[in-house]
mmCIF file as gemmi writes it, N, C-alpha and C atoms, coordinates in Angstrom:
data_model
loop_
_atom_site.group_PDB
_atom_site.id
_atom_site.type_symbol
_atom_site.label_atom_id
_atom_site.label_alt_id
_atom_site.label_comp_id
_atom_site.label_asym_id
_atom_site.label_entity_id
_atom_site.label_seq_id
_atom_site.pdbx_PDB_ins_code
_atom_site.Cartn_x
_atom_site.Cartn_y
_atom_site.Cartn_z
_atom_site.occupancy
_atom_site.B_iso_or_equiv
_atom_site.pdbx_formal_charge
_atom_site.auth_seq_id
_atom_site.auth_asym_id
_atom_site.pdbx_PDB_model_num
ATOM 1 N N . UNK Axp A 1 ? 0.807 -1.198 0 1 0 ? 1 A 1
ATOM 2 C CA . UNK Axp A 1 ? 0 0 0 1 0 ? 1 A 1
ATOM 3 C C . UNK Axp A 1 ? 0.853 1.266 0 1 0 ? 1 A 1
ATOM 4 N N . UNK Axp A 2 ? 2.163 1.307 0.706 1 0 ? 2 A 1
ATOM 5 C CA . UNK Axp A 2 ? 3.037 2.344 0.686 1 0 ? 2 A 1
ATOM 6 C C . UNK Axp A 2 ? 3.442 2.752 -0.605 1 0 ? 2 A 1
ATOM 7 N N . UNK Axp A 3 ? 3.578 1.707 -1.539 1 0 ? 3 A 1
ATOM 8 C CA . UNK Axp A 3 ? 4.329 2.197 -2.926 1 0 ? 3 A 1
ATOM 9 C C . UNK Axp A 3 ? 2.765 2.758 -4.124 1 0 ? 3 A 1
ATOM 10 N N . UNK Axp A 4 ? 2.047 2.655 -3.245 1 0 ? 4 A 1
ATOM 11 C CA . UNK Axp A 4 ? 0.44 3.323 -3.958 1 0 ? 4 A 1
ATOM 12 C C . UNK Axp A 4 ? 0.08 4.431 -3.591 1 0 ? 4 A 1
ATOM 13 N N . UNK Axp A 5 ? 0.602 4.953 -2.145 1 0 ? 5 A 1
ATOM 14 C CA . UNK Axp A 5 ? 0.67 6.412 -1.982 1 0 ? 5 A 1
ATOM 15 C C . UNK Axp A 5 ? 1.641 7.094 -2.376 1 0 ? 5 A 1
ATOM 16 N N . UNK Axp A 6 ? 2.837 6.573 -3.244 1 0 ? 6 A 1
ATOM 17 C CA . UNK Axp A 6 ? 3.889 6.899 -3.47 1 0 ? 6 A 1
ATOM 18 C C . UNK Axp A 6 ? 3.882 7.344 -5.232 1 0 ? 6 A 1
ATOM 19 N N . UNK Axp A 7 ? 3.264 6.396 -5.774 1 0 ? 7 A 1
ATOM 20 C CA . UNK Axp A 7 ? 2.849 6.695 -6.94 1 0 ? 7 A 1
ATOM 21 C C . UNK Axp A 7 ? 1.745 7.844 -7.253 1 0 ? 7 A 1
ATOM 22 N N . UNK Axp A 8 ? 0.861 7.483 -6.261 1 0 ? 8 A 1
ATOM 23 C CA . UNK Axp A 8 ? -0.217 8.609 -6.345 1 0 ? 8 A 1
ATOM 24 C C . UNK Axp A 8 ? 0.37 9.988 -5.857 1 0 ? 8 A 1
ATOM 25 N N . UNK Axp A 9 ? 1.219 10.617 -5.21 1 0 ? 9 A 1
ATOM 26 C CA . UNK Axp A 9 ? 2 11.525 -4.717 1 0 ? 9 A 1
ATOM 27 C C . UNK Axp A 9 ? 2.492 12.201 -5.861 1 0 ? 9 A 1
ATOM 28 N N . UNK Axp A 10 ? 3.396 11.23 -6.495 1 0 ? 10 A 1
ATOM 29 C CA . UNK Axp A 10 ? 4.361 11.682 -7.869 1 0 ? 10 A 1
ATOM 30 C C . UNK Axp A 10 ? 2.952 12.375 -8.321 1 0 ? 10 A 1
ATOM 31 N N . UNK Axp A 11 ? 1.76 11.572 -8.898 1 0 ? 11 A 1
ATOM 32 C CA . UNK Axp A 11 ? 1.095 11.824 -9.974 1 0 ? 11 A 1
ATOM 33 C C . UNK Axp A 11 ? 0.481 13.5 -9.84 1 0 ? 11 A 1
ATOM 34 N N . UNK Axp A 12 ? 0.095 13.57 -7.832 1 0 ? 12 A 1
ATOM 35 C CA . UNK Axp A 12 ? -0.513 14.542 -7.551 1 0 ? 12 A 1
ATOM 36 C C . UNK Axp A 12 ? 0.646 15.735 -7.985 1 0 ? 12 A 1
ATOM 37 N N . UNK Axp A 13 ? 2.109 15.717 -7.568 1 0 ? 13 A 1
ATOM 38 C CA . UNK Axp A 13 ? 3.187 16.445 -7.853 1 0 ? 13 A 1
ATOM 39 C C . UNK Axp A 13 ? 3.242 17.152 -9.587 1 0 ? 13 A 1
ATOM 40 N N . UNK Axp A 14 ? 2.741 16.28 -10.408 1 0 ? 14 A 1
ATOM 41 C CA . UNK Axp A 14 ? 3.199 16.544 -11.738 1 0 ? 14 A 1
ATOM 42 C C . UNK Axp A 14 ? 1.624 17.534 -12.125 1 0 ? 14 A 1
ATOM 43 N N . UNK Axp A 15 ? 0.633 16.998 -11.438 1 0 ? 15 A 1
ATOM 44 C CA . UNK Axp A 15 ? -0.835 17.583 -12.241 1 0 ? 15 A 1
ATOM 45 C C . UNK Axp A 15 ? 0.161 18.855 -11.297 1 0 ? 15 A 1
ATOM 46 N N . UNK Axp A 16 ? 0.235 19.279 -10.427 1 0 ? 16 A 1
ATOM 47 C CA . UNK Axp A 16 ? 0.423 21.081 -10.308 1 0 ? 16 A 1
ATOM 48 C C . UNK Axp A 16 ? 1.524 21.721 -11.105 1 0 ? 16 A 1
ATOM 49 N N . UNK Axp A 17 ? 1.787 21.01 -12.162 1 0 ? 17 A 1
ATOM 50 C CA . UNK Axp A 17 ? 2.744 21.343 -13.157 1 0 ? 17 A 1
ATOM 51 C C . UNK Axp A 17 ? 2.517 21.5 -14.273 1 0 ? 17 A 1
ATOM 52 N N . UNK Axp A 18 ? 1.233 20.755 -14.737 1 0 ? 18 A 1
ATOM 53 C CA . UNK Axp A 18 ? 0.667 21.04 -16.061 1 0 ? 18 A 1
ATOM 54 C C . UNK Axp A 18 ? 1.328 21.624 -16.576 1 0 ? 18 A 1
ATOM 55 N N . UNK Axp A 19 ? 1.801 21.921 -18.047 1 0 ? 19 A 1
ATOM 56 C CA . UNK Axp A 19 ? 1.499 22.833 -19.131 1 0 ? 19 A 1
ATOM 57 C C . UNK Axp A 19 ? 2.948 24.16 -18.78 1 0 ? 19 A 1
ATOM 58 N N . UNK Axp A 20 ? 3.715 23.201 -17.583 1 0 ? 20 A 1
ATOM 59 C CA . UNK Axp A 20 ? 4.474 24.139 -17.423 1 0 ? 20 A 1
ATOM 60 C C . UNK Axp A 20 ? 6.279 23.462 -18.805 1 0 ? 20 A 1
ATOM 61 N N . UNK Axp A 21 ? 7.587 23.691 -18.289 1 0 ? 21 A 1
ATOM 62 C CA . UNK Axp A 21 ? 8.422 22.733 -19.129 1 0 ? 21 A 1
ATOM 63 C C . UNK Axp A 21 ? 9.063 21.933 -18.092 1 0 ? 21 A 1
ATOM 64 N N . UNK Axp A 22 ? 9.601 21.433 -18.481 1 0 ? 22 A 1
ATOM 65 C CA . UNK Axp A 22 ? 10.512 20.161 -18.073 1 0 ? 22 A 1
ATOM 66 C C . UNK Axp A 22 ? 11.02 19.619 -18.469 1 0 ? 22 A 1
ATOM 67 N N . UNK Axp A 23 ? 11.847 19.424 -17.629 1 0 ? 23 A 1
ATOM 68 C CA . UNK Axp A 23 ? 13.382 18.701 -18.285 1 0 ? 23 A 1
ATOM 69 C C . UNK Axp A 23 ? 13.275 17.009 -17.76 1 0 ? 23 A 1
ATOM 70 N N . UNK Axp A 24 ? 13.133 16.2 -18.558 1 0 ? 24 A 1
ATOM 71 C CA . UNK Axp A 24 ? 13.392 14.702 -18.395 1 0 ? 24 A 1
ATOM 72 C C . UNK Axp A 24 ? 15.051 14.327 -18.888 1 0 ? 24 A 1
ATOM 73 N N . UNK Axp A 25 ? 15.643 13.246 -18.115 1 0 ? 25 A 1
ATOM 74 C CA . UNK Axp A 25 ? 17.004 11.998 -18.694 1 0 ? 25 A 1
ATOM 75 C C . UNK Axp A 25 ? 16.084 11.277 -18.278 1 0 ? 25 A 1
ATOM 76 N N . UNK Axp A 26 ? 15.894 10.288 -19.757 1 0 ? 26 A 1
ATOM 77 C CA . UNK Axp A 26 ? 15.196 8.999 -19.28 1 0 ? 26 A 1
ATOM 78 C C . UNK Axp A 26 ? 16.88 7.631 -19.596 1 0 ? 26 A 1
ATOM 79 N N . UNK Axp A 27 ? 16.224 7.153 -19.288 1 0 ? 27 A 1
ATOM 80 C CA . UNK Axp A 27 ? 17.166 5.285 -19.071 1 0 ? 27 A 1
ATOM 81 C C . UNK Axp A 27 ? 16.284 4.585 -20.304 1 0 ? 27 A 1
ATOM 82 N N . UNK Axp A 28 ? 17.207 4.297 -21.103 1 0 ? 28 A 1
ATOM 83 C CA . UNK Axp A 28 ? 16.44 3.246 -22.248 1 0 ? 28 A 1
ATOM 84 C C . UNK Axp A 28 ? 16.861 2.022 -22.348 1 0 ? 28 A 1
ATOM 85 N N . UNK Axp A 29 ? 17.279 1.888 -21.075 1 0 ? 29 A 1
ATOM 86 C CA . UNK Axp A 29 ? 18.671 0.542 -21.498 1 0 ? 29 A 1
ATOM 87 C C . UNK Axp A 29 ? 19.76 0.697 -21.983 1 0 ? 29 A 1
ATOM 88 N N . UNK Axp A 30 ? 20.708 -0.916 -22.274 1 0 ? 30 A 1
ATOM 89 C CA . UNK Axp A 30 ? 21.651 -0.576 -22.473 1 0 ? 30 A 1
ATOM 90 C C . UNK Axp A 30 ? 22.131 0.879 -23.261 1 0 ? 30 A 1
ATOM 91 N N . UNK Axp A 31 ? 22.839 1.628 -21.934 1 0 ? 31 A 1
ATOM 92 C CA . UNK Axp A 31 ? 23.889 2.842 -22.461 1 0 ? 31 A 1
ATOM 93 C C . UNK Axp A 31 ? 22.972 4.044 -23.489 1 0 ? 31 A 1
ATOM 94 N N . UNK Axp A 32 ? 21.954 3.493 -22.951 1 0 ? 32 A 1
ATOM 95 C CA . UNK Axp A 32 ? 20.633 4.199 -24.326 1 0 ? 32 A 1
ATOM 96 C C . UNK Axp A 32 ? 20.041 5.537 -23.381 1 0 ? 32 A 1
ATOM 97 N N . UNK Axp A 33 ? 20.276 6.462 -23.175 1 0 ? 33 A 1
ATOM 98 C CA . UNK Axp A 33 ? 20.346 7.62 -22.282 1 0 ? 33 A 1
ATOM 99 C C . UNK Axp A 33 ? 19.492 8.76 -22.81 1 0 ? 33 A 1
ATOM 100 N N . UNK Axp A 34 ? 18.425 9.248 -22.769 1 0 ? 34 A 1
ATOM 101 C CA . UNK Axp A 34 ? 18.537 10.715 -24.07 1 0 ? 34 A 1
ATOM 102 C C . UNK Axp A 34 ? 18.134 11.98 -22.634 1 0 ? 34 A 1
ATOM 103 N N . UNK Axp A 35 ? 18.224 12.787 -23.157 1 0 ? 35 A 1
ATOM 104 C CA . UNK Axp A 35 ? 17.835 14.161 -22.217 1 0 ? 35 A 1
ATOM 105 C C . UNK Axp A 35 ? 17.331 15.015 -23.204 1 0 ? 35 A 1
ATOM 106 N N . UNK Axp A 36 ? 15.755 15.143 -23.226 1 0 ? 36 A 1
ATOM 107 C CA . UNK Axp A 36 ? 14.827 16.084 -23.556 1 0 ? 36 A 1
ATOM 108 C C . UNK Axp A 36 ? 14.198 17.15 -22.673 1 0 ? 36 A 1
ATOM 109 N N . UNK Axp A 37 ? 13.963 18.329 -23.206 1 0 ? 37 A 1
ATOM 110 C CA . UNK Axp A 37 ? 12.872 19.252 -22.858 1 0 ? 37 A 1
ATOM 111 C C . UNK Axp A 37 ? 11.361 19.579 -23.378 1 0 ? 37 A 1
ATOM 112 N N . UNK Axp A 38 ? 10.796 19.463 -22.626 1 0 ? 38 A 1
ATOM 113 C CA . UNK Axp A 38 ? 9.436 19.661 -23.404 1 0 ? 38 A 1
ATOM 114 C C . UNK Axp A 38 ? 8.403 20.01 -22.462 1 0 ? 38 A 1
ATOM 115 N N . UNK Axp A 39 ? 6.967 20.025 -22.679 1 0 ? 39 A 1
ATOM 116 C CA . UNK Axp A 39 ? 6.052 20.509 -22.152 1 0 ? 39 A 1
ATOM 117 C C . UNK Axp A 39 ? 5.181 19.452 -21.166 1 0 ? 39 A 1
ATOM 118 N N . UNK Axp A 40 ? 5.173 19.413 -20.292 1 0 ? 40 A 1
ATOM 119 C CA . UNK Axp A 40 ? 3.693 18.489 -19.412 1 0 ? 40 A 1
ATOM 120 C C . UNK Axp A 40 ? 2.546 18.138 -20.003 1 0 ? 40 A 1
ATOM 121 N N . UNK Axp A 41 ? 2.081 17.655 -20.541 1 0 ? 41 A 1
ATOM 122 C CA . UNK Axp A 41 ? 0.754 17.907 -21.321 1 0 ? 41 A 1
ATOM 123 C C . UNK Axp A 41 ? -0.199 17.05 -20.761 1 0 ? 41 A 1
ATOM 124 N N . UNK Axp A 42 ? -0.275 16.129 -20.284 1 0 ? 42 A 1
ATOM 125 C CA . UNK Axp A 42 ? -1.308 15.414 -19.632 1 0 ? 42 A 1
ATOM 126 C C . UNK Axp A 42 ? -0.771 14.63 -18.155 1 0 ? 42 A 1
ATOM 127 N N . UNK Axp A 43 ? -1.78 14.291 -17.539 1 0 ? 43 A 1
ATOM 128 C CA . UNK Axp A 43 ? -1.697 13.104 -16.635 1 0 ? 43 A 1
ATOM 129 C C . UNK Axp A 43 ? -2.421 12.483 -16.573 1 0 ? 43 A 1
ATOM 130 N N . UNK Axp A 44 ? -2.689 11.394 -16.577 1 0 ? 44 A 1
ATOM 131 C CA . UNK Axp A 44 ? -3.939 9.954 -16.926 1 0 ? 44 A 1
ATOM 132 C C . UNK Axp A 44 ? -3.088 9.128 -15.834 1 0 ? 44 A 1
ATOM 133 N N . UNK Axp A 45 ? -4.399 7.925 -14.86 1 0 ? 45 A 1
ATOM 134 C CA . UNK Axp A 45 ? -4.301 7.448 -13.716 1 0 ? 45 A 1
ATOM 135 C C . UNK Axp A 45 ? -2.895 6.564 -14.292 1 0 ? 45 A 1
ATOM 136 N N . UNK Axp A 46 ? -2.095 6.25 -14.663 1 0 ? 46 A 1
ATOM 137 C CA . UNK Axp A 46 ? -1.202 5.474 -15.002 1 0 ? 46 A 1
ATOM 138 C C . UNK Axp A 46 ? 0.232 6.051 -15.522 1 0 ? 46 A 1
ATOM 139 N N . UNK Axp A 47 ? -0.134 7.21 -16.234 1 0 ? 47 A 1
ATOM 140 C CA . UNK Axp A 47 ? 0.889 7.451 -17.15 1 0 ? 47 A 1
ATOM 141 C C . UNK Axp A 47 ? 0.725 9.258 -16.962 1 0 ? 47 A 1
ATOM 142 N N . UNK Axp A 48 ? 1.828 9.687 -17.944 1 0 ? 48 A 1
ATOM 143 C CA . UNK Axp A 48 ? 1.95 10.579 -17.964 1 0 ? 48 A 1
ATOM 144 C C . UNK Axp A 48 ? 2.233 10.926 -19.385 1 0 ? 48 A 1
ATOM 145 N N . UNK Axp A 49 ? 2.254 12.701 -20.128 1 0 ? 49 A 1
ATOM 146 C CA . UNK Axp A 49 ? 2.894 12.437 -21.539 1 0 ? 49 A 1
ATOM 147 C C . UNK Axp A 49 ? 3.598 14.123 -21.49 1 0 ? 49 A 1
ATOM 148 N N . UNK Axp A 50 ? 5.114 14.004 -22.114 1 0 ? 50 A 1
ATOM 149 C CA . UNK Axp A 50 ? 5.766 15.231 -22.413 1 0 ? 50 A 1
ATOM 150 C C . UNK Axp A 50 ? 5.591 15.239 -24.023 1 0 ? 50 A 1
ATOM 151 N N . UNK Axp A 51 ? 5.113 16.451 -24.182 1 0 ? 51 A 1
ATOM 152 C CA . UNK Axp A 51 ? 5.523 17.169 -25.37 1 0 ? 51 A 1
ATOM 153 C C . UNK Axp A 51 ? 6.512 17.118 -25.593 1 0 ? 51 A 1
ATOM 154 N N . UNK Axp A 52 ? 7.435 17.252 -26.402 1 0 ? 52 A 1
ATOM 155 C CA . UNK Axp A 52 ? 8.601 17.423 -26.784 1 0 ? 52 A 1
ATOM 156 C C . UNK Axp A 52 ? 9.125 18.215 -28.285 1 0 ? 52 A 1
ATOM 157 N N . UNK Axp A 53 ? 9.468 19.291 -28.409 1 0 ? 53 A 1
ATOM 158 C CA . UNK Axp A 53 ? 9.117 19.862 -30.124 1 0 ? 53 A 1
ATOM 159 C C . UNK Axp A 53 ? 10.762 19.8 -30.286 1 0 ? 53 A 1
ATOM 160 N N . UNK Axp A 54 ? 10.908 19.88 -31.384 1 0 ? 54 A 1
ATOM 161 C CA . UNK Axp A 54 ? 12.349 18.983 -31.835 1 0 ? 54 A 1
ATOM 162 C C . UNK Axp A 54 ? 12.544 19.93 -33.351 1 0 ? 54 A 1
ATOM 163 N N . UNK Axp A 55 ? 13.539 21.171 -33.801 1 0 ? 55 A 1
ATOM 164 C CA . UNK Axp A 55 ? 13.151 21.415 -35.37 1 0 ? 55 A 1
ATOM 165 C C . UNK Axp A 55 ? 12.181 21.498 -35.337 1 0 ? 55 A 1
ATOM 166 N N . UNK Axp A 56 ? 11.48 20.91 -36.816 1 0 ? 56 A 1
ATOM 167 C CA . UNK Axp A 56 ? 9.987 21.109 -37.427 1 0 ? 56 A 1
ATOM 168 C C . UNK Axp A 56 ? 8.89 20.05 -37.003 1 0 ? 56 A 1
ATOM 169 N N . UNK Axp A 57 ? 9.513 19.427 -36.103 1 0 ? 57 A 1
ATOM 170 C CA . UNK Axp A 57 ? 8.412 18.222 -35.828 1 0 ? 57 A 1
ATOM 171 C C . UNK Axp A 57 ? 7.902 18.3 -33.913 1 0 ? 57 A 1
ATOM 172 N N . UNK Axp A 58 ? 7.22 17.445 -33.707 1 0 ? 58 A 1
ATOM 173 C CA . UNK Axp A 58 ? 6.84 17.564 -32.18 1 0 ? 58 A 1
ATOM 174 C C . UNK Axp A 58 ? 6.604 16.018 -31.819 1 0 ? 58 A 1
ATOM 175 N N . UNK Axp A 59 ? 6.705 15.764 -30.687 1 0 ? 59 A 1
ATOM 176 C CA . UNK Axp A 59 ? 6.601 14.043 -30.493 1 0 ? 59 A 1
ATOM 177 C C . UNK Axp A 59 ? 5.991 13.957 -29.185 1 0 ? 59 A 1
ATOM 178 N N . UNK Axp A 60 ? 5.381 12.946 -28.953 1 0 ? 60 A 1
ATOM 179 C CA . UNK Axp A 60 ? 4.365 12.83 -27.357 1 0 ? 60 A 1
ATOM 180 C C . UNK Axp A 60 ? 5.74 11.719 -26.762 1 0 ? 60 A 1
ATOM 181 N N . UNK Axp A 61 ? 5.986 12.039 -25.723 1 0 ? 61 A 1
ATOM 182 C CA . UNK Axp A 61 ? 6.224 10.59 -24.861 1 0 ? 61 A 1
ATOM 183 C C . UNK Axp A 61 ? 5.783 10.458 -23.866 1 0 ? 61 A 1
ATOM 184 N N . UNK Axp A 62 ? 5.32 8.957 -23.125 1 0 ? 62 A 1
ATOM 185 C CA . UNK Axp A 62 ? 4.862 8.915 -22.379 1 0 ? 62 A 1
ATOM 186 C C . UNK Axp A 62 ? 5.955 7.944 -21.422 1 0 ? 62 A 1
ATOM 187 N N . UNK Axp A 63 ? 5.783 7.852 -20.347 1 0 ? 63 A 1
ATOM 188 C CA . UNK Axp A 63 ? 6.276 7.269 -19.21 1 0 ? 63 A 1
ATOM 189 C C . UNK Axp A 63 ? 5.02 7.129 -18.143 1 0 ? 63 A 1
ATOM 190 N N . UNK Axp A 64 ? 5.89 6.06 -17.226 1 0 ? 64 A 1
ATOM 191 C CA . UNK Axp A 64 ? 5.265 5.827 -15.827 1 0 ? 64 A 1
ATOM 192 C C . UNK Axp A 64 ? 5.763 6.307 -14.506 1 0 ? 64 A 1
ATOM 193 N N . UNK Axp A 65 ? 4.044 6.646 -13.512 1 0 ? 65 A 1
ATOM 194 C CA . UNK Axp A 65 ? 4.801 6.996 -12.353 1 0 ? 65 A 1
ATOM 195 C C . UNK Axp A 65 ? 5.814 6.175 -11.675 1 0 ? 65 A 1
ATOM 196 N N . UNK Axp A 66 ? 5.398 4.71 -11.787 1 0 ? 66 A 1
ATOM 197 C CA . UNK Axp A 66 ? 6.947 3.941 -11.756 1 0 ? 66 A 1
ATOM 198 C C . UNK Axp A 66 ? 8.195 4.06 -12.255 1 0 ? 66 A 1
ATOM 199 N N . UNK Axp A 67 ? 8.464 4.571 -13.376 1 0 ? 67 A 1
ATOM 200 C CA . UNK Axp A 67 ? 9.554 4.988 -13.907 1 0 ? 67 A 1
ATOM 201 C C . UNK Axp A 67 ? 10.006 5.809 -12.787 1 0 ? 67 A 1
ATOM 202 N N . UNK Axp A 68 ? 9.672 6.795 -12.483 1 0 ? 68 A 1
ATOM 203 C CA . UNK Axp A 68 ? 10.019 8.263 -11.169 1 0 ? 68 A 1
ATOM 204 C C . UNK Axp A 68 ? 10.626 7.433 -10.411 1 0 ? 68 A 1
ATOM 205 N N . UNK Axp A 69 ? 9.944 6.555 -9.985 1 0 ? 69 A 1
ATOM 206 C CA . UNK Axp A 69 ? 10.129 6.051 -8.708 1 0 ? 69 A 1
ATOM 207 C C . UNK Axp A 69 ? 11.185 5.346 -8.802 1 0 ? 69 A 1
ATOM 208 N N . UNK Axp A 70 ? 11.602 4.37 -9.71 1 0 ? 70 A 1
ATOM 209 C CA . UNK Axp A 70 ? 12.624 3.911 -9.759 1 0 ? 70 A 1
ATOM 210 C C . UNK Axp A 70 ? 14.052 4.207 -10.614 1 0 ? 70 A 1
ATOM 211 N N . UNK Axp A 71 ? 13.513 6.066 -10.921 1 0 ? 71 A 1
ATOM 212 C CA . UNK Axp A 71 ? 14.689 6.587 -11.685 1 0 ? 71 A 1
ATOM 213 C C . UNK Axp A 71 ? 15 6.142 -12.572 1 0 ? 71 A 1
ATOM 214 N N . UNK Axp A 72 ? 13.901 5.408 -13.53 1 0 ? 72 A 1
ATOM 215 C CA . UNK Axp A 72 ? 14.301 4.996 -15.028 1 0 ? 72 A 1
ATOM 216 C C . UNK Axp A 72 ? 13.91 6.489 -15.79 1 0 ? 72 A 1
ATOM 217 N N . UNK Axp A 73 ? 13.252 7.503 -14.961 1 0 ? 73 A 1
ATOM 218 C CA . UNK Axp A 73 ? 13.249 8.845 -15.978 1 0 ? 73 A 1
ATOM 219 C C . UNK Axp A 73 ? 13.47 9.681 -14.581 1 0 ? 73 A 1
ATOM 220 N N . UNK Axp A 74 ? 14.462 10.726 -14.861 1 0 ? 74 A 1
ATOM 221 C CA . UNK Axp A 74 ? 14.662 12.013 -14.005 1 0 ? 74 A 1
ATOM 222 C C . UNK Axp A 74 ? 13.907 13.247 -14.132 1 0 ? 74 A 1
ATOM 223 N N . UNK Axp A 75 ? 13.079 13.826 -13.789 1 0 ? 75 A 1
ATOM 224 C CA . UNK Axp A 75 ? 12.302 14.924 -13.965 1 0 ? 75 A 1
ATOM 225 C C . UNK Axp A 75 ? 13.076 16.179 -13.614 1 0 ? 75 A 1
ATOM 226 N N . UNK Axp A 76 ? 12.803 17.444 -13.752 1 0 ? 76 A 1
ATOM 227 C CA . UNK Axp A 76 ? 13.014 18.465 -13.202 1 0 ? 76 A 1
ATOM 228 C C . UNK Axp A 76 ? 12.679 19.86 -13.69 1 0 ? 76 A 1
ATOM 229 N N . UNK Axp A 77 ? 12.224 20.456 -13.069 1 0 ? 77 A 1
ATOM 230 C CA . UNK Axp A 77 ? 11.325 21.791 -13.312 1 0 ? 77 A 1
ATOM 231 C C . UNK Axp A 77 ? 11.996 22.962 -12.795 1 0 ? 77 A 1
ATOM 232 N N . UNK Axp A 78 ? 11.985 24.03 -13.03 1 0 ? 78 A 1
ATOM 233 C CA . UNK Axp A 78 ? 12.63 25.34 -12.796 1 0 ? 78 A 1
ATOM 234 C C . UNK Axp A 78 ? 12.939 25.489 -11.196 1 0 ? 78 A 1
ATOM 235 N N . UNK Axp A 79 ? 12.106 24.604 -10.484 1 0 ? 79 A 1
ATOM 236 C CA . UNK Axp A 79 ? 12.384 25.03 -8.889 1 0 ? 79 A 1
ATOM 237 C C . UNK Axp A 79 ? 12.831 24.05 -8.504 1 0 ? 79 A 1
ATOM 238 N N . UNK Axp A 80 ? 13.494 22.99 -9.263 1 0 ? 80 A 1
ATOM 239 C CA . UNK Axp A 80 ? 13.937 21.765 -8.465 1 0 ? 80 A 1
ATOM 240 C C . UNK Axp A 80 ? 13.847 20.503 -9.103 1 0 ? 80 A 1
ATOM 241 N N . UNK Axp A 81 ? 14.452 19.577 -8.51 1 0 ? 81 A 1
ATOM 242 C CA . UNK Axp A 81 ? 14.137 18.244 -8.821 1 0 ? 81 A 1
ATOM 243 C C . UNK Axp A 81 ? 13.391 17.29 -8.423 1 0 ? 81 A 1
ATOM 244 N N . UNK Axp A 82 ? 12.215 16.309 -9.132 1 0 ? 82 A 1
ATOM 245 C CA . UNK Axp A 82 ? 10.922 16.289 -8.681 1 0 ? 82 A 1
ATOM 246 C C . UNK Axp A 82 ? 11.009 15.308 -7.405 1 0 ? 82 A 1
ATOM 247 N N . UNK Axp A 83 ? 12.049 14.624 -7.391 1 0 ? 83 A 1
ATOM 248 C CA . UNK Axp A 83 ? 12.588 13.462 -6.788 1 0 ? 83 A 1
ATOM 249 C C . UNK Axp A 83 ? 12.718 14.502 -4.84 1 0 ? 83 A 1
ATOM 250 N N . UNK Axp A 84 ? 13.293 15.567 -5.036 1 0 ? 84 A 1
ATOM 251 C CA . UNK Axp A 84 ? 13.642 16.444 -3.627 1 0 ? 84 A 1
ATOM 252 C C . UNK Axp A 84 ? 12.244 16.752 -3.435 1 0 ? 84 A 1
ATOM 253 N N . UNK Axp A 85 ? 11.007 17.276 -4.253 1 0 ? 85 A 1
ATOM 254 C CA . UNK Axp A 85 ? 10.066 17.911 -4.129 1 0 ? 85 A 1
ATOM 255 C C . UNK Axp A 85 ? 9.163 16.767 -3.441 1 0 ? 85 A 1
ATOM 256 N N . UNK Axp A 86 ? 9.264 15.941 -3.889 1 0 ? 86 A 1
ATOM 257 C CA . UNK Axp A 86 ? 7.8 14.655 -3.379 1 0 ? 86 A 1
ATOM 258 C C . UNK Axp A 86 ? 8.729 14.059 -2.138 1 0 ? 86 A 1
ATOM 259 N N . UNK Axp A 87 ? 9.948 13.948 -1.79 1 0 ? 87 A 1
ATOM 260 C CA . UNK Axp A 87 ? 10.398 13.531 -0.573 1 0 ? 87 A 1
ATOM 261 C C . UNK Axp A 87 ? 10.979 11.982 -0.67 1 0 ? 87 A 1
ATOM 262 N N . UNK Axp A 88 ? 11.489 11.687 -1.897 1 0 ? 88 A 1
ATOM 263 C CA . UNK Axp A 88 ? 11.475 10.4 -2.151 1 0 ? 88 A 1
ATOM 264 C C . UNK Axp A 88 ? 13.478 10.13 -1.97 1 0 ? 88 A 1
């Protein structure tokens, strides 16, 4: 039950962020690393999705609040890192 208030925490953390930017390093596996900026654009009970505009094109990605949790994606927003902010 602890790692369900923990997830739900992250999720509550990111909806007061909406629409703001952010900086993700996600983990893709082997040595597979990328670091994007992009926009918040949704939160749905499971997932989450960054905008990302790139040149002439734009791309959705999505991740999990599990990912956060286990630092397969790093978040961070103009006041901090989301990881210091939720207490994890």
């Amino acid at each position: 039950m602890v790692a369900k208030d923990v997830l739900f925490e992250i999720r509550k953390k990111l909806e007061s962020h909406l629409g703001q930017t952010i900086k993700l390093k996600a983990n893709r596996g082997r040595r597979k690393t990328y670091e994007k900026e992009g926009i918040l654009e949704s939160t749905y009970p499971s997932i989450f999705i960054v905008r990302v505009d790139e040149n002439s094109y734009f791309q959705r990605l999505s991740f999990t609040y599990a990912d956060v949790l286990t630092e397969t994606v790093e978040l961070s927003f103009d006041e901090g890192d989301l990881r210091r902010t939720v207490g994890l």
